[in-house]
GUMARVO-601215 format. One record per residue (C-alpha): residue number from 1; y, x, z negated. Coordinates in Angstrom, 1 decimal. Layout:
N
n: NUM, Y: Y, X: X, Z: Z
...
END
This chain:
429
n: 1, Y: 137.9, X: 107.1, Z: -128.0
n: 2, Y: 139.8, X: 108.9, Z: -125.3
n: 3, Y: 142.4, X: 110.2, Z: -127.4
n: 4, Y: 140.2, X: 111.7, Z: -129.7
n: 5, Y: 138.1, X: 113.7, Z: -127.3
n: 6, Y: 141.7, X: 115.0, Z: -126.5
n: 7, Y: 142.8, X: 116.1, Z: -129.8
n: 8, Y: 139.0, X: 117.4, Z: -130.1
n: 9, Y: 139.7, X: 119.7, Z: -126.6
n: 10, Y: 143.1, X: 120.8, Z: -128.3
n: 11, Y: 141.2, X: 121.9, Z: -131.6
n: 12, Y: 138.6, X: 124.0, Z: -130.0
n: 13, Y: 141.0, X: 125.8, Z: -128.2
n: 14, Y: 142.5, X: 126.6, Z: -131.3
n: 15, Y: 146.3, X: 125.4, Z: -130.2
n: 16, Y: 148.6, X: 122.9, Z: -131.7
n: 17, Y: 147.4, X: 119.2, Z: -130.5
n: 18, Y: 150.6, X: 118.1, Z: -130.3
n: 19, Y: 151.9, X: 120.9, Z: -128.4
n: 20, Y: 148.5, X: 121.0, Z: -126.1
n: 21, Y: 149.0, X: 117.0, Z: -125.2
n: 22, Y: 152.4, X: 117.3, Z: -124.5
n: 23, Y: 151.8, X: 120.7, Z: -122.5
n: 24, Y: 149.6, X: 118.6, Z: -120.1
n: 25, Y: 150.4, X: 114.7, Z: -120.7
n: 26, Y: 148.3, X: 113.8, Z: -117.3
n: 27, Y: 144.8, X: 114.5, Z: -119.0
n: 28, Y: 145.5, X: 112.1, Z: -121.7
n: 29, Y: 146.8, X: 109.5, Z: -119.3
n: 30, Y: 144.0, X: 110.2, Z: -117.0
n: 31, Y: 141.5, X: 109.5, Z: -120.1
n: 32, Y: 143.1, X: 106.3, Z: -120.6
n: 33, Y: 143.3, X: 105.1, Z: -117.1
n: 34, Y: 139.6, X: 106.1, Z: -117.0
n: 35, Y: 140.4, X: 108.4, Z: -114.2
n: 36, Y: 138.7, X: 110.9, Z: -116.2
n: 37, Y: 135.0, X: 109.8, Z: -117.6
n: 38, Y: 134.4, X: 111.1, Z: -121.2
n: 39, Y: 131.2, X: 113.2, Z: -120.1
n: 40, Y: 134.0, X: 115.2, Z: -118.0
n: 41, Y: 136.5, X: 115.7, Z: -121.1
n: 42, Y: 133.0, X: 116.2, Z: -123.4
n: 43, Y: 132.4, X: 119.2, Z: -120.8
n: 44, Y: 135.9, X: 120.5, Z: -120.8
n: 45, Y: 135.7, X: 120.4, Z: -124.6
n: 46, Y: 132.4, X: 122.4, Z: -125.1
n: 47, Y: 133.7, X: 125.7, Z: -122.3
n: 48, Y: 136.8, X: 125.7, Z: -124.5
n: 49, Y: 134.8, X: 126.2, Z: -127.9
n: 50, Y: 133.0, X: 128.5, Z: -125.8
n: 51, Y: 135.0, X: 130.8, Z: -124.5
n: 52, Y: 137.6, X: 130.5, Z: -128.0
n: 53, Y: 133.9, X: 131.3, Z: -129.8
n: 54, Y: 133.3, X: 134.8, Z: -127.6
n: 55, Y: 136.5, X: 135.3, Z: -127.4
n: 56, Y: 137.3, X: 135.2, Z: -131.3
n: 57, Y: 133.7, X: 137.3, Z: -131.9
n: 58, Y: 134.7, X: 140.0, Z: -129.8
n: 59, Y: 138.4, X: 140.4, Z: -131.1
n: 60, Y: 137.3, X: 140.4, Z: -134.4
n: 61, Y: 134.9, X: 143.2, Z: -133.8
n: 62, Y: 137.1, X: 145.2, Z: -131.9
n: 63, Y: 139.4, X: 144.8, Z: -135.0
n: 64, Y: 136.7, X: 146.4, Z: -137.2
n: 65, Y: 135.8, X: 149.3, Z: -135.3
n: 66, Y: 139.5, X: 150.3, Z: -134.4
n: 67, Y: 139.5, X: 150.4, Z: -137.9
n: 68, Y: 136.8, X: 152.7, Z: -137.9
n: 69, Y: 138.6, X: 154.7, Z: -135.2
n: 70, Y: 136.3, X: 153.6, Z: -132.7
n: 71, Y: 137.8, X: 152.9, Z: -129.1
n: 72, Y: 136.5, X: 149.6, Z: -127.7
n: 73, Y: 133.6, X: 150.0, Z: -125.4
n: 74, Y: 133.4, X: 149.6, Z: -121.4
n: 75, Y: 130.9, X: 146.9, Z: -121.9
n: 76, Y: 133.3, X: 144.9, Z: -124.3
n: 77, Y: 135.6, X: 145.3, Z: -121.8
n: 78, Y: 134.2, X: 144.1, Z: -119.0
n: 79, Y: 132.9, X: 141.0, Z: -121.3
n: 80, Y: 136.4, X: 140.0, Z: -122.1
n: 81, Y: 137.5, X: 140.5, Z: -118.7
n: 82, Y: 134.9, X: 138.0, Z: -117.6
n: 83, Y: 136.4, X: 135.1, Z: -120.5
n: 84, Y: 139.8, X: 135.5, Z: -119.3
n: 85, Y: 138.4, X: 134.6, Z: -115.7
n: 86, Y: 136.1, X: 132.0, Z: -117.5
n: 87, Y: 139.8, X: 130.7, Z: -119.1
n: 88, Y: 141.7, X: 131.3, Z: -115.7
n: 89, Y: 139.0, X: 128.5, Z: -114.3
n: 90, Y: 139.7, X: 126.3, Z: -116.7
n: 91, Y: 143.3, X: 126.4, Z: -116.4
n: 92, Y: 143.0, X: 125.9, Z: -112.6
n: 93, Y: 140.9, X: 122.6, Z: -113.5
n: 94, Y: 143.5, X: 121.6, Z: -115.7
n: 95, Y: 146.0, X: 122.0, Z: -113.1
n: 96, Y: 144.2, X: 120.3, Z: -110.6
n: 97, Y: 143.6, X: 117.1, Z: -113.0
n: 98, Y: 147.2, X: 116.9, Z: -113.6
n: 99, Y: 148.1, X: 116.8, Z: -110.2
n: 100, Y: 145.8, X: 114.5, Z: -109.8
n: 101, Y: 147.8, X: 112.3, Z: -112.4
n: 102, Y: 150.8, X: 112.8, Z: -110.7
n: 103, Y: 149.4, X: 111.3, Z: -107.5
n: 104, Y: 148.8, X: 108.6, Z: -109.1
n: 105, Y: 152.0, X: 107.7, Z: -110.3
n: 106, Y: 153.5, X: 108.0, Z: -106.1
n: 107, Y: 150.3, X: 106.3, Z: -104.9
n: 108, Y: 150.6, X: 102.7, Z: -103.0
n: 109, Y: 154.0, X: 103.4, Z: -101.2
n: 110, Y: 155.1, X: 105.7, Z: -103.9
n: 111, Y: 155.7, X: 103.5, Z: -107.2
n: 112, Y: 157.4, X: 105.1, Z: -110.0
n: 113, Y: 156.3, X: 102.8, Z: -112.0
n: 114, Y: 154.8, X: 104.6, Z: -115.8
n: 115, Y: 150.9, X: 104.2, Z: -116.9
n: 116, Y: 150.1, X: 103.0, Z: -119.9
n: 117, Y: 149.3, X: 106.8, Z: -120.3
n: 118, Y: 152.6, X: 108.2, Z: -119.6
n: 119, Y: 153.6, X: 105.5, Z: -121.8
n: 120, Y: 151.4, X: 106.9, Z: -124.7
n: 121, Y: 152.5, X: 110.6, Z: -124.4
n: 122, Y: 156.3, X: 109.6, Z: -124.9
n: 123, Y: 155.8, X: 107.1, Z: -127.1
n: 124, Y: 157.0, X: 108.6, Z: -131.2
n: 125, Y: 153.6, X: 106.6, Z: -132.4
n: 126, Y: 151.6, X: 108.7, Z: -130.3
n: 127, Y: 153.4, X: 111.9, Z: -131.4
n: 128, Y: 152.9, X: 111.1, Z: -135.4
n: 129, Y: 149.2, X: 109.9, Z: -135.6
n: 130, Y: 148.2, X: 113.0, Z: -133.3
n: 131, Y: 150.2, X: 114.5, Z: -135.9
n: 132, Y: 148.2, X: 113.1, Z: -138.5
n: 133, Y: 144.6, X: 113.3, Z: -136.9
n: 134, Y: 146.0, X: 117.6, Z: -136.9
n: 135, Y: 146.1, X: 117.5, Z: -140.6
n: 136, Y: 143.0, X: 116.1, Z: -140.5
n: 137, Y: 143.8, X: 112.2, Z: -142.2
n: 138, Y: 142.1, X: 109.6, Z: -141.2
n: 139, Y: 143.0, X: 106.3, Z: -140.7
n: 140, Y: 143.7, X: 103.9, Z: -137.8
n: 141, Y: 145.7, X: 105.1, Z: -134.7
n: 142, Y: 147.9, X: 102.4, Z: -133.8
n: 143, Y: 149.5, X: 103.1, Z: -130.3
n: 144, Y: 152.7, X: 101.1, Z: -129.5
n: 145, Y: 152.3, X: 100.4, Z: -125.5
n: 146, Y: 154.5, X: 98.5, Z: -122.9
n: 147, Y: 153.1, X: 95.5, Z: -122.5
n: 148, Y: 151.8, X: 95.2, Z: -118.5
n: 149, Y: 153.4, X: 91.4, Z: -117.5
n: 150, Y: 153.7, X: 90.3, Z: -113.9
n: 151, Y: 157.9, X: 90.7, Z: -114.9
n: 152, Y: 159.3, X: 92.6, Z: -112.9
n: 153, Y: 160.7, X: 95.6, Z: -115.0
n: 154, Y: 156.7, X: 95.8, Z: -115.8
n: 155, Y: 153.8, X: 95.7, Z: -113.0
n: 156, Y: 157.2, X: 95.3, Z: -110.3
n: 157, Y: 155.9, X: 93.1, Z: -107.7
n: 158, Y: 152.1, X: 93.6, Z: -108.0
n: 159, Y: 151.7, X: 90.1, Z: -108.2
n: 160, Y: 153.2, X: 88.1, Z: -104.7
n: 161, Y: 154.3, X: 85.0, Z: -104.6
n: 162, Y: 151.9, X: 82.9, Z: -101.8
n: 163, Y: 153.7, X: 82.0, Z: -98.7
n: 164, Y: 153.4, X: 79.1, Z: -96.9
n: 165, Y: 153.9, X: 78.7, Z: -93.1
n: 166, Y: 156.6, X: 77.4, Z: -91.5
n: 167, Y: 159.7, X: 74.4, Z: -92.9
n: 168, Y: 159.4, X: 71.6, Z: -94.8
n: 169, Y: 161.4, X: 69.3, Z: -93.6
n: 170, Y: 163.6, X: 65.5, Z: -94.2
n: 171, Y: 161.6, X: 62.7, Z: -93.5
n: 172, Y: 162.2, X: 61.0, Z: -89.9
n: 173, Y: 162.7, X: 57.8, Z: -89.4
n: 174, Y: 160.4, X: 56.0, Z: -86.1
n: 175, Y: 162.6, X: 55.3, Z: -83.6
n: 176, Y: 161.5, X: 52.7, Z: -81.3
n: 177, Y: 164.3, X: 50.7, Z: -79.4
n: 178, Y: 164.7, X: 53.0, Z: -76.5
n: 179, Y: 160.9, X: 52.2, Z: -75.7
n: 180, Y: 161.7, X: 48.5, Z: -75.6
n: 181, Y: 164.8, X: 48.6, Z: -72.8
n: 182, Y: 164.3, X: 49.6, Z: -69.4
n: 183, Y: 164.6, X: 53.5, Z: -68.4
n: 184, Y: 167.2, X: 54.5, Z: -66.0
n: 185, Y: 169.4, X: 56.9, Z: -65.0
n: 186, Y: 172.6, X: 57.7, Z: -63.3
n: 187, Y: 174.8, X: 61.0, Z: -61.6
n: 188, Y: 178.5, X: 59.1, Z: -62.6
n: 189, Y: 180.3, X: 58.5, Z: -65.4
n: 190, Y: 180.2, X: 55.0, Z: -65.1
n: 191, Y: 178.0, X: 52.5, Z: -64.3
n: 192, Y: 179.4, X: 49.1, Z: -62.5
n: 193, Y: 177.4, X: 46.5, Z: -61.8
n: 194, Y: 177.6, X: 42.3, Z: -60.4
n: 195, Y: 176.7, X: 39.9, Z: -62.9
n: 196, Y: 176.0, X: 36.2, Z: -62.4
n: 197, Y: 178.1, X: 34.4, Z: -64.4
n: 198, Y: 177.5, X: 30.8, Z: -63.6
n: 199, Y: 175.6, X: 28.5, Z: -61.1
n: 200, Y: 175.7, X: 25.1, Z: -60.2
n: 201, Y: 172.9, X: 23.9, Z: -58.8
n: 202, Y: 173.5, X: 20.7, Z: -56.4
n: 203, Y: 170.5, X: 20.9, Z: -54.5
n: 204, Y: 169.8, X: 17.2, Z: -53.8
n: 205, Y: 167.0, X: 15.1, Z: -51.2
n: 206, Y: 169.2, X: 14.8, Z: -48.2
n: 207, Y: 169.0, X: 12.3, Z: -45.8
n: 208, Y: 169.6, X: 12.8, Z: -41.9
n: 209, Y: 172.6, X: 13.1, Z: -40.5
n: 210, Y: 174.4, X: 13.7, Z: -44.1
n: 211, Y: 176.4, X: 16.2, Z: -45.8
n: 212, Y: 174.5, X: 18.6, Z: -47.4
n: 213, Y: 175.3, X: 18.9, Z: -51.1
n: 214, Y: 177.3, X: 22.5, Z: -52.1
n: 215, Y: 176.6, X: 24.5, Z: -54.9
n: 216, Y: 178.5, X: 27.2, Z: -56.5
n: 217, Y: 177.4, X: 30.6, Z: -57.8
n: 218, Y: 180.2, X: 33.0, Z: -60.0
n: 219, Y: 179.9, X: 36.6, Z: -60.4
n: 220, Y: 181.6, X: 39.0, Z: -62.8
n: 221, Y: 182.5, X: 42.8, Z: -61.8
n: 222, Y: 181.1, X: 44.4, Z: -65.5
n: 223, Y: 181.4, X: 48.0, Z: -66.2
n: 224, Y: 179.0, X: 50.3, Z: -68.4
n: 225, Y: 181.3, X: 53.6, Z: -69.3
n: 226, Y: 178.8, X: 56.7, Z: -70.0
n: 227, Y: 179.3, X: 57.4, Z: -73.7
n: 228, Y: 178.8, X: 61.0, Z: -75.1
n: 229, Y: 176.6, X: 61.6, Z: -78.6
n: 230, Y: 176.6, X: 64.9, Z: -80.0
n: 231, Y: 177.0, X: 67.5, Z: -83.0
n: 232, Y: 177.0, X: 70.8, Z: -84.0
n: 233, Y: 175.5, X: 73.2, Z: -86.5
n: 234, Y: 176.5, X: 76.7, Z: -87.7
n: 235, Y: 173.7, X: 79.4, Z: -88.8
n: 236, Y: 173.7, X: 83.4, Z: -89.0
n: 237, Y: 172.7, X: 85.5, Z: -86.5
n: 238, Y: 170.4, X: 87.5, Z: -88.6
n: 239, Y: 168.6, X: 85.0, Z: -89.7
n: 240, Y: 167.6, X: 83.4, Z: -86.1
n: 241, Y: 166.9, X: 87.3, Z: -84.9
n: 242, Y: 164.7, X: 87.6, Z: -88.8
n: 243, Y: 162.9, X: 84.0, Z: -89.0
n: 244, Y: 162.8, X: 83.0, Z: -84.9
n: 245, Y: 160.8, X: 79.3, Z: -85.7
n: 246, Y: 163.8, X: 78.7, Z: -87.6
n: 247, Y: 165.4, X: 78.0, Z: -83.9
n: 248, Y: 162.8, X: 75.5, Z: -82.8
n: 249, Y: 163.2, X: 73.9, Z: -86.3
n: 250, Y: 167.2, X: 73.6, Z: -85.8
n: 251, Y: 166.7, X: 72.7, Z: -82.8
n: 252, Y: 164.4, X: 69.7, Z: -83.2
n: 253, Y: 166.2, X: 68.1, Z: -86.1
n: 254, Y: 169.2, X: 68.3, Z: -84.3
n: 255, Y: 167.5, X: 66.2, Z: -81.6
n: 256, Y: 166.3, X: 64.0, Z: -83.9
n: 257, Y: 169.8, X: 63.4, Z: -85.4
n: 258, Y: 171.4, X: 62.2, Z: -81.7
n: 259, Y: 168.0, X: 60.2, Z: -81.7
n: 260, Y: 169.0, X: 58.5, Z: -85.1
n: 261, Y: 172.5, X: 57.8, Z: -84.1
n: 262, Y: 171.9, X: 56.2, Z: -80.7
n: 263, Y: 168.6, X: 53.9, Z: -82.3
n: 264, Y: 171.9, X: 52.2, Z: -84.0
n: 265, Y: 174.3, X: 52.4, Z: -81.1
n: 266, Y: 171.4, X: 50.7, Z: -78.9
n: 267, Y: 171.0, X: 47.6, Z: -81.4
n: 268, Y: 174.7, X: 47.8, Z: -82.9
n: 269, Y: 176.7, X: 49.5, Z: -81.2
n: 270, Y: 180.2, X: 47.5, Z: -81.5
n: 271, Y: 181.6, X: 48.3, Z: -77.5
n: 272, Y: 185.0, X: 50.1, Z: -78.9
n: 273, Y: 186.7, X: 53.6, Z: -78.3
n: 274, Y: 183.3, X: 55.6, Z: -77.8
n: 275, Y: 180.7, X: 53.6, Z: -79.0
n: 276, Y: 177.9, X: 51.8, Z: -77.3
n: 277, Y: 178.3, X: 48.0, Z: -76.5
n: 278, Y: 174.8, X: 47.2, Z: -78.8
n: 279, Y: 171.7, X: 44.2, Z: -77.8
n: 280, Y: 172.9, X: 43.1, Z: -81.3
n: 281, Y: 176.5, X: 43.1, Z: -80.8
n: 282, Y: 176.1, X: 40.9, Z: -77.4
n: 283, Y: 173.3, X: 38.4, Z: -78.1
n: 284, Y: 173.4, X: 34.8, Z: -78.3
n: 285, Y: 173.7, X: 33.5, Z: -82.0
n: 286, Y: 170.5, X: 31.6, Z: -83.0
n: 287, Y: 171.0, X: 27.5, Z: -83.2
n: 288, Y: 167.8, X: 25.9, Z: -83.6
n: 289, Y: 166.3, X: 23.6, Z: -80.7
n: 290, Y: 164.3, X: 21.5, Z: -82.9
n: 291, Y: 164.2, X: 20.7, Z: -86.2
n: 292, Y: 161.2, X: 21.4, Z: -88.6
n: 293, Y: 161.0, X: 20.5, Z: -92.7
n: 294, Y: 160.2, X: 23.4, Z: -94.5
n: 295, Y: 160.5, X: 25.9, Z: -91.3
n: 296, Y: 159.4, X: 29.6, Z: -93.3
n: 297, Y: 160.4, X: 32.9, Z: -91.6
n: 298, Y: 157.3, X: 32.8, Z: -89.3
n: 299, Y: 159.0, X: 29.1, Z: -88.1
n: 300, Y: 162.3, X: 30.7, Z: -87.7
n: 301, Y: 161.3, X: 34.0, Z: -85.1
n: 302, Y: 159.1, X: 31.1, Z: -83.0
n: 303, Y: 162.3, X: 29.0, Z: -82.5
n: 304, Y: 163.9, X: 31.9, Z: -81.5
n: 305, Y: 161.7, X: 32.9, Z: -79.1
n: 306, Y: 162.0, X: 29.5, Z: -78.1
n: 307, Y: 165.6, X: 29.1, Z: -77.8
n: 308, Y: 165.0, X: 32.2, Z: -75.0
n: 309, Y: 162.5, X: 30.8, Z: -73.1
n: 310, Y: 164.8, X: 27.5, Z: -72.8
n: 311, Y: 167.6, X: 30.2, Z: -71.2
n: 312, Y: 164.5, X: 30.8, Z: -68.7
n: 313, Y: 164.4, X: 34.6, Z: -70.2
n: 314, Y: 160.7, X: 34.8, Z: -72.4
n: 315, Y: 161.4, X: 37.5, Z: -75.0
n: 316, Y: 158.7, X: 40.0, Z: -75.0
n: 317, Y: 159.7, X: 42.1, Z: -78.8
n: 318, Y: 160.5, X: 41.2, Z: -82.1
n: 319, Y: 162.8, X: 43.3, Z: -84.0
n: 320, Y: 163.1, X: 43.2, Z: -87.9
n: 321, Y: 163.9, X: 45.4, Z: -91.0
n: 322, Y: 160.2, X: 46.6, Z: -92.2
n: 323, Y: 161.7, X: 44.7, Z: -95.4
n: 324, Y: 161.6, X: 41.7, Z: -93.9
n: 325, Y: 158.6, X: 42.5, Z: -91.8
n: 326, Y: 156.5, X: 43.4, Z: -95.0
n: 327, Y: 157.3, X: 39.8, Z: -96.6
n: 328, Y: 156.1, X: 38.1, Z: -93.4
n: 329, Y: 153.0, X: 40.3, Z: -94.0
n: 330, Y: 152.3, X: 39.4, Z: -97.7
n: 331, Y: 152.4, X: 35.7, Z: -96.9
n: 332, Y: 149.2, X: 33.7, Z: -98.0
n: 333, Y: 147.7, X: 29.9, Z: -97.7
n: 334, Y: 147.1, X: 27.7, Z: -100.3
n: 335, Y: 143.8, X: 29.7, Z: -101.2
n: 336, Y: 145.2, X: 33.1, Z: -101.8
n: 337, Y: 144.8, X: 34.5, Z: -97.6
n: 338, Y: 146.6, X: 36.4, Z: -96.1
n: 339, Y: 148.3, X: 34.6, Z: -93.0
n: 340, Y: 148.7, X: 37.5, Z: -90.8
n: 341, Y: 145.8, X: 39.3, Z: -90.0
n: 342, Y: 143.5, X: 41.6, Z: -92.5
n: 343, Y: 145.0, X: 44.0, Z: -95.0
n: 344, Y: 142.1, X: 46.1, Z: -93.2
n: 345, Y: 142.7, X: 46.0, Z: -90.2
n: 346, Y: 144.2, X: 48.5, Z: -87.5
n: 347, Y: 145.6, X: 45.8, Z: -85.4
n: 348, Y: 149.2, X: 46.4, Z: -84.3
n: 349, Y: 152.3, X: 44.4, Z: -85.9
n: 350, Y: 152.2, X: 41.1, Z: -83.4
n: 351, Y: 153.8, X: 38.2, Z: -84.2
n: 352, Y: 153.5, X: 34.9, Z: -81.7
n: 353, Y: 151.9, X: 37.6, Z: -79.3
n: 354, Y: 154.7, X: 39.3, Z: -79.0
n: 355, Y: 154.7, X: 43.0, Z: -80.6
n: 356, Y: 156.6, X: 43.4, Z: -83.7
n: 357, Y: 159.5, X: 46.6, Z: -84.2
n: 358, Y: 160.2, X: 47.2, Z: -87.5
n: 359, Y: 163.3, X: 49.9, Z: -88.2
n: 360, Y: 165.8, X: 50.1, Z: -90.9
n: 361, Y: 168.5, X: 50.5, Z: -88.1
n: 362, Y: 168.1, X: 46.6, Z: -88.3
n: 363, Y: 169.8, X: 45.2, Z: -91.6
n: 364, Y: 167.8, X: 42.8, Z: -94.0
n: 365, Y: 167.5, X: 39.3, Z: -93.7
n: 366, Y: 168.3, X: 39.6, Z: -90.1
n: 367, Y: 166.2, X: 39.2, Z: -87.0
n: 368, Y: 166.2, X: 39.5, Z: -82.8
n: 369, Y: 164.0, X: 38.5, Z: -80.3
n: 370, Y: 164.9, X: 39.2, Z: -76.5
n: 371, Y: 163.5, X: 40.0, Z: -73.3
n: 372, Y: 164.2, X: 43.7, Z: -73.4
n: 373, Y: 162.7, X: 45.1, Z: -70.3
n: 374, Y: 164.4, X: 42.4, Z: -68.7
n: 375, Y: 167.9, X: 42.3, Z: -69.5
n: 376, Y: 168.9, X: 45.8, Z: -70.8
n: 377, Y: 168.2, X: 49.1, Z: -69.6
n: 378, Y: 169.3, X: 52.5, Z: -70.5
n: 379, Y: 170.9, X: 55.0, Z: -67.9
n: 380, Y: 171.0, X: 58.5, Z: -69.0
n: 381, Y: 173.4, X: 60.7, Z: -67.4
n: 382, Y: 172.3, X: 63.9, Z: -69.2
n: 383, Y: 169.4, X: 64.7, Z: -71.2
n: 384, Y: 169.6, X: 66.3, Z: -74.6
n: 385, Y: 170.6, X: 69.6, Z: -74.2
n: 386, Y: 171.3, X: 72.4, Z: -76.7
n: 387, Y: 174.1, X: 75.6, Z: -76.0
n: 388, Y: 174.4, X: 78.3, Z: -78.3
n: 389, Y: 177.7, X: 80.6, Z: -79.0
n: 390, Y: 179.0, X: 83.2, Z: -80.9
n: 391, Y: 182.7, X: 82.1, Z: -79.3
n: 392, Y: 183.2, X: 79.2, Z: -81.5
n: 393, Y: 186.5, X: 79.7, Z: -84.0
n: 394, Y: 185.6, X: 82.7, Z: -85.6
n: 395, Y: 181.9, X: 83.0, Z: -84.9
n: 396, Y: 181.7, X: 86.4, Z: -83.8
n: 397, Y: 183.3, X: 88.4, Z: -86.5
n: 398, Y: 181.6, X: 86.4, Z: -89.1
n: 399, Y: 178.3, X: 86.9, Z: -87.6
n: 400, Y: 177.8, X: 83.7, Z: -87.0
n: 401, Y: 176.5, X: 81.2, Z: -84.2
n: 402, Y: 177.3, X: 77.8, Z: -83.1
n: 403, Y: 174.7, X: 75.8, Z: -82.0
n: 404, Y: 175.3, X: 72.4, Z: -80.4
n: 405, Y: 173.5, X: 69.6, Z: -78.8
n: 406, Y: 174.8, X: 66.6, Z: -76.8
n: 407, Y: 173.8, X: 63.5, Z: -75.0
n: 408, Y: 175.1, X: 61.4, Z: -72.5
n: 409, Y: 174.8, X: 57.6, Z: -71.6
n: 410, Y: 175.4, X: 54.9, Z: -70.7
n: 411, Y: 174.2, X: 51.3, Z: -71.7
n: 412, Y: 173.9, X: 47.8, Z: -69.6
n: 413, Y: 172.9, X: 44.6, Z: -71.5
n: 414, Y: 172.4, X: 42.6, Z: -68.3
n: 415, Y: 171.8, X: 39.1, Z: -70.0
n: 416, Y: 173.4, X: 38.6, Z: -73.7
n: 417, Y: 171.6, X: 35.0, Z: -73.2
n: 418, Y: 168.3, X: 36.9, Z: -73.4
n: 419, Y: 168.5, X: 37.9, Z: -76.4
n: 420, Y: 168.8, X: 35.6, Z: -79.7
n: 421, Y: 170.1, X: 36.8, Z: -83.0
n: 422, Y: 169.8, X: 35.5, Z: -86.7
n: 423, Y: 172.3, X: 36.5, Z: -89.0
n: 424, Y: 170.8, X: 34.9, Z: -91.9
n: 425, Y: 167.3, X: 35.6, Z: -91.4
n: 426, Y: 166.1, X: 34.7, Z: -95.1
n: 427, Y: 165.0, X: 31.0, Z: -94.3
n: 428, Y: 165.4, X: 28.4, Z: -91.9
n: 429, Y: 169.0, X: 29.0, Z: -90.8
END
């Protein structure tokens, strides 16, 4: 509809419509953005017939009487004077509406992006059925246009991807065996400390006037070095000045790895070069104190704890690999109940009243029960700390940072004999 109240403008002016819609290609695209409402082009189109109609009536009757040899009058004159401001109006509203077209090509940041009216005017179907609609044919106008996609050599970016706030990160494992020792710290690099190592015990009713009986008590000079964890991680420096979270998000994964490592040195830890003498490493193998027919995984972990209260040291954790944990869990009686507690239920992991650790730090089918408060405890020399530099290798000229984080310790298993270990934690061994 628009384009044909365009080409009916360009016909009552009496010009070419090819040549009028390519002389002012922002009406046309201002039609079809519906920038410009067909009751204004409808208005344009009627002071064009108009002024072409007075315009054409008076030159043709000048025409006649100069024929005549009659000079045109003062009042034609002043008539035609008055059209060609009439026309000089229009042209200034033409002008005004194509500037106005031109805006809106710049507008929002200034987009160059086309219209699908500027996309009309230099299209060559445009040019031939305008053509054709000149000549007067009829038929369909068929108008090939870009088509509008949210691809970007089409709209651009006018469609944004959504955002969402901050990282997501690596899962993280639970790390629960520091909790279980005793806390402690220390300003040295080593920590030395007297263990008893045996004691005999000859107390004895004693009569008067007798020897009273001796007993003996050995002690054993035992040294816990202060161990160093730590690691590193390279990032830009543009992108910590850019994204500024992104350094608390470095910087608590990094913490989290030194927390991973020394979960493993705590329980495993083998006592060589720079590693961590582990509870693991150190404890007392488990050998049954009694024997039971048929003893199931819940039999085994109360022997244990058994075998510890006979070395006068009552364990107060379990720790197990969830694994392991889980199949204690799913155990059921002879009528299909469960043995421990209520699938339901929001009780915490207790086994024998003691509470229950499980971590994947502890390998399947084995199993430890201990006094942990009791016989180990932790003694940090430093905390976690993190130190950032550009004067790493060749950080500075490659824009780059360094940023490390470290942790020092140092770890005392007081009583090995506290702590009871099963290797083969799948039955009754």
């Amino acid at each position: 509809m628009a384009v044909c109240l365009v080409a009916g403008v360009a016909q009552a002016a009496g010009a070419d419509v090819q040549a009028f819609v390519q002389a002012h290609p922002g009406i046309a695209s201002l039609a079809l953005v519906g920038l410009i409402g067909e009751t204004e082009i409808k208005g344009l189109e009627i002071a064009l017939a108009k002024i072409n109609d007075q315009v054409k009536e008076h030159g043709e009757k000048a025409l006649a009487e100069a024929k005549r040899g009659i000079d045109m009058s003062t009042s034609v004159k002043t008539t035609v004077d008055e059209l060609l401001v009439k026309q000089g109006e229009l042209v200034a509203q033409v002008t005004e509406l194509e500037q106005k077209a031109a805006r809106r090509g710049t507008e929002d940041g200034g987009a160059q992006l086309k219209s699908m009216g500027y996309q009309l005017i230099e299209s060559e179907d445009f040019k031939k059925s305008v053509g054709a609609l000149q000549e007067g044919k009829g038929g369909k106008l068929a108008i090939g246009v870009k088509a509008i996609t949210s691809a970007s050599n089409s709209a651009g970016q006018g469609v944004n991807p959504q955002v969402l706030p901050g990282v997501l990160t690596m899962p993280a494992r639970r790390l629960t065996i520091r909790d279980l020792v005793a806390p402690g710290r220390t300003a040295s690099n080593l920590v030395r400390y007297l263990k008893e190592t045996g004691f005999t015990n000859n107390a004895a009713p004693t009569g008067e006037g007798t020897r009273k009986p001796e007993s003996t008590i050995t002690y054993a000079l035992t040294d816990a070095s202060v161990k160093k964890i730590a690691h590193f991680i390279k990032a830009s420096s543009e992108i910590l000045e850019d994204f500024p979270a992104l350094q608390s998000q470095i910087d608590g994964r990094l913490t989290y790895g030194l927390d991973f490592i020394e979960e493993g040195q705590l329980l495993k830890g083998s006592g060589s070069g720079n590693n961590l003498n582990g509870i693991y490493t150190q404890a007392t193998a488990y050998s049954a104190p009694m024997a039971i027919t048929g003893a199931t995984r819940i039999d085994t972990l109360r022997l244990m704890l058994l075998q510890a209260e006979l070395a006068e040291y009552p364990s107060d954790g379990i720790v197990l690999n969830p694994i392991d944990w889980a199949g204690i869990e799913l155990t059921k009686d002879s009528t299909g109940q469960y043995i421990i507690g209520n699938p339901q239920g929001t009780l915490s992991p207790t086994l024998w009243s003691r509470p229950v650790v499980a971590t994947q730090a502890m390998t399947v089918d084995t199993a430890l029960v201990g006094a942990f408060k009791l016989a180990a405890q932790i003694f940090d020399r430093s905390d976690a700390g993190i130190v950032i530099s550009t004067e790493n290798e060749d950080d500075f000229v490659n824009n780059l940072v360094t940023i490390l984080i470290e942790r020092r310790l140092a770890f005392a298993v007081y009583r090995p004999e506290a702590f009871i270990k099963n290797a083969n934690f799948d039955g009754v061994a």
